[in-house]
Each structure stands twice: as structure tokens, then as C-alpha cells.
C-alpha positions in Angstrom: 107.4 -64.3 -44.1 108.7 -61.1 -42.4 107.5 -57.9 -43.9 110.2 -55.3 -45.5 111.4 -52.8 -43.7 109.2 -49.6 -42.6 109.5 -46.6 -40.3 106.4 -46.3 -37.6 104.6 -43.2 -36.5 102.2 -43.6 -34.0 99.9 -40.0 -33.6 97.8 -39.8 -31.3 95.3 -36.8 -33.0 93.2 -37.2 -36.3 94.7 -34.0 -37.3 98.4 -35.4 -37.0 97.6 -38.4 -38.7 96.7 -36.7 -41.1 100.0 -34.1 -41.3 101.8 -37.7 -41.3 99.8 -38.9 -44.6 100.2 -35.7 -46.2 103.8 -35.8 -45.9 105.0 -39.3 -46.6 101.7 -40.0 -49.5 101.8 -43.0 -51.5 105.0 -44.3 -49.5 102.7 -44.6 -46.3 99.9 -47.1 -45.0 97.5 -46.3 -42.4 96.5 -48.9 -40.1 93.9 -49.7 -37.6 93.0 -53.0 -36.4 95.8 -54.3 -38.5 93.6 -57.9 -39.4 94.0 -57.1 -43.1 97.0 -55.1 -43.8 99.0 -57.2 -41.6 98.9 -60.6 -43.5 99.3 -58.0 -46.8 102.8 -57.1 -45.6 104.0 -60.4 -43.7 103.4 -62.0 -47.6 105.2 -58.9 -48.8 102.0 -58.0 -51.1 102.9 -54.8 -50.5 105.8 -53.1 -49.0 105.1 -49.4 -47.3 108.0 -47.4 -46.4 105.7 -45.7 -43.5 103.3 -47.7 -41.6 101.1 -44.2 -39.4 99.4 -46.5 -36.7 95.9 -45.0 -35.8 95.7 -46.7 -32.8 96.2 -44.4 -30.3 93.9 -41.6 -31.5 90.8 -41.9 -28.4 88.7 -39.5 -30.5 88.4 -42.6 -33.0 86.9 -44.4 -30.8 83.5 -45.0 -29.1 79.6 -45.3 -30.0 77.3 -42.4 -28.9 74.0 -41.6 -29.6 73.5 -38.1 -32.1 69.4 -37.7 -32.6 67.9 -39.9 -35.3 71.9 -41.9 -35.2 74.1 -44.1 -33.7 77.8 -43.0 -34.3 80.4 -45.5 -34.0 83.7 -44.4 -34.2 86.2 -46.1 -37.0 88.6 -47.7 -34.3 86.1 -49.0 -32.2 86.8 -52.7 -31.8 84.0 -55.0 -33.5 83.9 -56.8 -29.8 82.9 -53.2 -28.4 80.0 -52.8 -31.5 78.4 -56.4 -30.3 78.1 -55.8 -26.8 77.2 -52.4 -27.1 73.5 -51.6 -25.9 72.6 -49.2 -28.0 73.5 -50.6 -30.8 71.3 -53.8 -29.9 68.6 -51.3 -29.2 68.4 -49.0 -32.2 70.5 -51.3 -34.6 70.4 -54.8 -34.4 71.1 -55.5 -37.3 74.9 -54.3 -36.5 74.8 -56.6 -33.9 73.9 -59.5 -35.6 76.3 -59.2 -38.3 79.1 -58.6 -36.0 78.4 -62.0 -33.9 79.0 -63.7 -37.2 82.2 -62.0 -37.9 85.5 -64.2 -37.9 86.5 -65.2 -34.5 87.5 -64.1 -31.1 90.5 -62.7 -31.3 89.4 -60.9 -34.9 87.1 -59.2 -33.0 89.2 -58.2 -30.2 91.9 -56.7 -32.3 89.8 -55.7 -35.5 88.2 -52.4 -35.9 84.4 -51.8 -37.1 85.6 -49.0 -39.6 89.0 -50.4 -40.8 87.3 -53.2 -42.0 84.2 -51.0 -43.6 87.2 -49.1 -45.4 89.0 -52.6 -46.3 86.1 -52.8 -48.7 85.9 -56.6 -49.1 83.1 -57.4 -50.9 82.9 -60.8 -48.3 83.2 -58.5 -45.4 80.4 -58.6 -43.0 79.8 -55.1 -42.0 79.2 -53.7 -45.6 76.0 -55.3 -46.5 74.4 -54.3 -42.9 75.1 -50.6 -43.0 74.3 -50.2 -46.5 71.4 -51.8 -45.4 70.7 -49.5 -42.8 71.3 -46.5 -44.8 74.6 -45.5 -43.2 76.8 -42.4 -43.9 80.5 -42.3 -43.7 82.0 -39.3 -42.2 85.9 -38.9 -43.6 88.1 -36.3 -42.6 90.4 -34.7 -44.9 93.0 -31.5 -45.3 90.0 -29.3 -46.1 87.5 -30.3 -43.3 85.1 -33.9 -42.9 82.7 -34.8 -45.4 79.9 -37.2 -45.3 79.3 -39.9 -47.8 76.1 -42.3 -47.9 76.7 -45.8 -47.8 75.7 -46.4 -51.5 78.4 -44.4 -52.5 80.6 -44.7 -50.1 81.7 -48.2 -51.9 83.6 -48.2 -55.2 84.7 -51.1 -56.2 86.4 -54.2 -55.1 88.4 -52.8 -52.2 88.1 -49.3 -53.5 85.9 -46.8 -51.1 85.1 -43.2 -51.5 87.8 -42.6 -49.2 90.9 -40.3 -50.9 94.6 -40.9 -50.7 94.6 -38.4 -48.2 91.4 -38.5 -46.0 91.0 -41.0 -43.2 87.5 -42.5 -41.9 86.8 -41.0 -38.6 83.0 -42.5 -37.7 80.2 -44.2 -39.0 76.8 -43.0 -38.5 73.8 -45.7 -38.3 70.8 -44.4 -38.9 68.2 -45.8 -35.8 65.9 -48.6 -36.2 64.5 -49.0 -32.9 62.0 -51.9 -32.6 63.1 -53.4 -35.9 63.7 -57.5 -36.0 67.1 -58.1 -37.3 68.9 -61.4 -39.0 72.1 -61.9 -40.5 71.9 -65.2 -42.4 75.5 -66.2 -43.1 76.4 -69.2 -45.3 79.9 -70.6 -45.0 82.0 -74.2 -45.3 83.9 -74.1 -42.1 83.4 -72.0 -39.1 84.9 -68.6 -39.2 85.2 -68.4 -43.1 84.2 -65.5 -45.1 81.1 -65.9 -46.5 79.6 -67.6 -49.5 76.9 -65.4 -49.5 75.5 -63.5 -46.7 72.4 -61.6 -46.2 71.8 -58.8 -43.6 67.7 -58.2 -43.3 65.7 -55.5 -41.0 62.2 -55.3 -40.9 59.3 -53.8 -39.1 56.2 -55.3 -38.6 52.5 -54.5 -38.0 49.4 -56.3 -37.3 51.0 -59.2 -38.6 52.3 -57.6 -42.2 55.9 -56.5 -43.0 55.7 -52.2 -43.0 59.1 -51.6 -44.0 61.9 -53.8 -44.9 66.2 -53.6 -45.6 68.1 -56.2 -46.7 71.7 -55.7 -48.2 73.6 -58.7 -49.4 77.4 -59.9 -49.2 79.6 -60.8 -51.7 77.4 -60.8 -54.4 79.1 -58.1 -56.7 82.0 -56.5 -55.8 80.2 -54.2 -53.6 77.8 -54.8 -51.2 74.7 -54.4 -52.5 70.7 -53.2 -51.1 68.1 -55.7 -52.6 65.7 -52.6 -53.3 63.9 -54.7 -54.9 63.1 -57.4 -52.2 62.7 -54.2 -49.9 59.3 -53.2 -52.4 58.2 -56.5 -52.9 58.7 -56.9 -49.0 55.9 -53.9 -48.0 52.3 -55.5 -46.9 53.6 -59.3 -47.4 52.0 -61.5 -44.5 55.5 -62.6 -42.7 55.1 -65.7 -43.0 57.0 -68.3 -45.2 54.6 -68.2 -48.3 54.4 -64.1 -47.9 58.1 -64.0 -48.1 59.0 -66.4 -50.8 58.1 -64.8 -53.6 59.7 -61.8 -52.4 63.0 -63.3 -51.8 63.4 -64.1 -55.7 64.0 -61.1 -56.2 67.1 -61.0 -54.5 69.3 -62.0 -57.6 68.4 -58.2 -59.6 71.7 -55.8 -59.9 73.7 -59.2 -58.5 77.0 -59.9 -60.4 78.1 -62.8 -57.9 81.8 -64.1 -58.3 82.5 -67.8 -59.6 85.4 -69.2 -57.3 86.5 -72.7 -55.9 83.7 -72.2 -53.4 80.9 -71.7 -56.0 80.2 -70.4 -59.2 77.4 -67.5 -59.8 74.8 -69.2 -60.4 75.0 -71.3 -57.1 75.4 -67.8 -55.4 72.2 -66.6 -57.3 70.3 -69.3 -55.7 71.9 -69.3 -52.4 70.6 -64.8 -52.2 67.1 -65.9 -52.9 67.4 -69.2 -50.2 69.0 -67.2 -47.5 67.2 -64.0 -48.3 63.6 -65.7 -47.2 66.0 -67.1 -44.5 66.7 -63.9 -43.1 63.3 -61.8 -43.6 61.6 -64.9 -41.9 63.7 -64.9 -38.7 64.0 -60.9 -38.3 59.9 -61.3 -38.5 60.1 -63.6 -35.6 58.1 -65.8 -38.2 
């Protein structure tokens, strides 16, 4: 289908996107990568009167290092994230997650923060960075904020961000010398995922020190297995240390029931890929 009819402002500063949101409100739609909002509108989903591209803003994009954090900026292309080599040196697990993200061409055109502020719950970013502890910086009429990542997701594709506030970067914090894994379930290539788990962990003579693991689309947020994380600390990584840890992968889960599996199939498929993850970001 052909979407409806919209005008087009293209700004090139954070500060005139901004002016542009401001004035046109709930008759606008931001866009960045365009890999969600574009389908939206060719299916006339919704129907915008302004489109404000944020394309062409440089200042959105790039990854730097700031102290204890890597800062990606929201329009960075996920291709850009994957190669980047500091984010393969101080987090991995960002890497991991992004080679598993759609195709190609998704991650050519797609942008590592649009898709963190799409707020799928089956999105692969969001169960990484929470993982990771990430913050969310979001810029605003009165000045940038920064929001953690377990607040920063609402709801099912409802983020912290406000009707008038645009994401601006992403702030990893560093795990340098952490083993990484992003165990990724699907049917057909390319797919979003059945389940998903995103897993970080340092080890030490042998025994897991300190462990993250966030899971995908197993609520309507991503979610940090805390609980695996605990169980995690002083297990032998090996398969029998990590098993019993991984059950605990179902508690705070409220997995969806869909054509691809119901909950309880999801349940089992967290604690399955869970061990799956921890074992091969061990190097067990």
C-alpha cells in the first residue's frame, strides 16, 4: 500500500528537531532508521501529517569511549555497532546480539537507538543493554536526562521517552574481558525471536565471579534474570554448575502465547537457552 499523505522536514540539529516536534506534536512522527515506522505507514497503521527525519543530525551519530562507558549514539547504524572495536572490546555482548539481528540490509539502514526506542519486546537490543546495565540519555525542551535501562522500558512499545523528548545516545556500561553469547531461537532465518537470551559473564580460576543475563520476549519488556545472575556467582562453569542455575530463568517472566508457541513452551525454551548462553559466554 502507499502511505497517506505527509509533509517532510529533514533538521539537521537535535535542537531543531526538536523546535519541529514541539510545533507540529501529536500530528508528527520522528524517524530514524525507518525499518519499523515505515511498514506502519505503507499499511496505513498509522497516518502522521509530519514525518521530522532525524537522519541528517551527525551529532546522533557515532560510538566513543566516556570513562567506565561506551556511548553509542541513537542513529548509529546497527552494522556500525557490530564492527565497531570497542564495542567487541568492552561490550560484547552488543556485538553478539547485533550479528543476530534481522538481515543485511536491516542492519545497514536500521539504527541501534531507533530500534531500542521501538520498544519491541522481540527486539534484540533490549534484553543486551538491560543486561549490561545501560542508561538512556533523552533530550528534551528543558535539557537531557538520563534514564537506566530498567526503567527506561514501559511497556509493550512504550519507553520512558516523552511526546516531546528524542533519544540522543546510549551509554554501555564497560565489561572488558567478559565472555559474551546471544542464544537466539527462531523458525526461519532472520525471524524475530521466540525467545532469546543475551548472557555476560566473568570468570575466575575456573568459577563464574559475576554474571548478566537479560532475556527477549519474555514479558512485554525485556527483562534481567536477577535471579540466574545470584544463582550464577561461584557456580563451576561447566554444564552441571550452570543447570540448575538456568531454572531460574522463568521468575518475573510473563511470556506471550502466539502461533509460534504458547507460554509455557517459552518457559522452557528461557531455562534451555539460558544454560545455552552462560555455557558458551564461559567458553565452557
Amino acid at each position: 500500500m502507499i502511505p497517506a499523505p505527509f509533509d517532510y522536514v529533514a533538521p539537521t540539529s537535535v535542537e531543531d528537531a526538536l523546535a519541529a516536534l514541539s510545533e507540529h506534536g501529536d500530528d508528527a512522527k520522528l524517524i530514524a532508521g525507518g525499518q519499523s515506522l515505515l511498514p506502519v505507514l505503507r499499511m496505513r497503521l498509522n497516518a502522521p501529517e509530519w514525518i521530522i527525519d532525524l537522519g541528517r543530525i551527525e551529532s546522533l551519530r557515532g560510538i566513543r569511549e566516556d570513562g567506565d562507558a561506551i556511548v553509542i549514539g541513537a542513529m548509529t547504524p546497527h552494522s556500525v555497532v557490530g564492527s565497531d572495536p570497542l564495542v567487541a572490546q568492552h561490550a560484547a555482548l552488543i556485538s553478539k546480539a547485533v550479528e543476530h539481528l534481522a538481515d543485511a540490509q536491516v542492519r545497514h539502514r536500521g539504527t541501534f537507538g531507533g530500534a531500542l526506542a521501538h520498544a519491541d519486546p522481540a527486539g534484540d537490543l533490549g534484553a543486551p543493554v538491560t543486561a549490561l546495565g545501560g542508561q538512556f540519555v533523552i533530550q528534551g525542551p528543558g535539557g537531557s536526562r538520563t534514564v537506566e535501562a530498567d526503567d527506561f522500558f514501559v511497556d509493550l512499545f512504550e519507553t520512558a521517552i516523552g511526546e516531546d523528548e528524542i533519544l540522543t545516545e546510549v551509554r554501555i556500561p564497560k565489561h572488558t574481558g567478559w565472555g559474551a553469547h546471544y542464544e537466539k531461537f527462531v523458525r526461519v532465518a532472520h525471524q524475530w525471536p521466540i525467545v532469546a537470551v543475551a548472557a555476560a559473564v566473568r570468570v575466575d580460576g575456573g568459577a563464574i565471579a559475576e554474571a548478566r543475563v537479560g532475556l527477549t520476549n519474555m514479558g512485554s519488556t525485556p527483562i534481567r534474570a536477577r535471579g540466574v545472575e545470584e544463582a550464577l556467582v561461584g557456580v563451576a562453569a561447566t554444564d552441571e554448575g550452570v543447570q540448575a542455575a538456568a531454572q531460574r530463568a522463568v521468575e518475573g517472566t510473563n511470556p506471550p502465547s502466539d502461533l509460534n508457541g504458547d507460554a509455557d513452551y517459552r518457559r522452557h525454551l528461557a531455562t534451555v537457552l539460558t544454560r545455552r548462553a552462560v555455557l558458551a559466554a564461559a567458553g565452557a
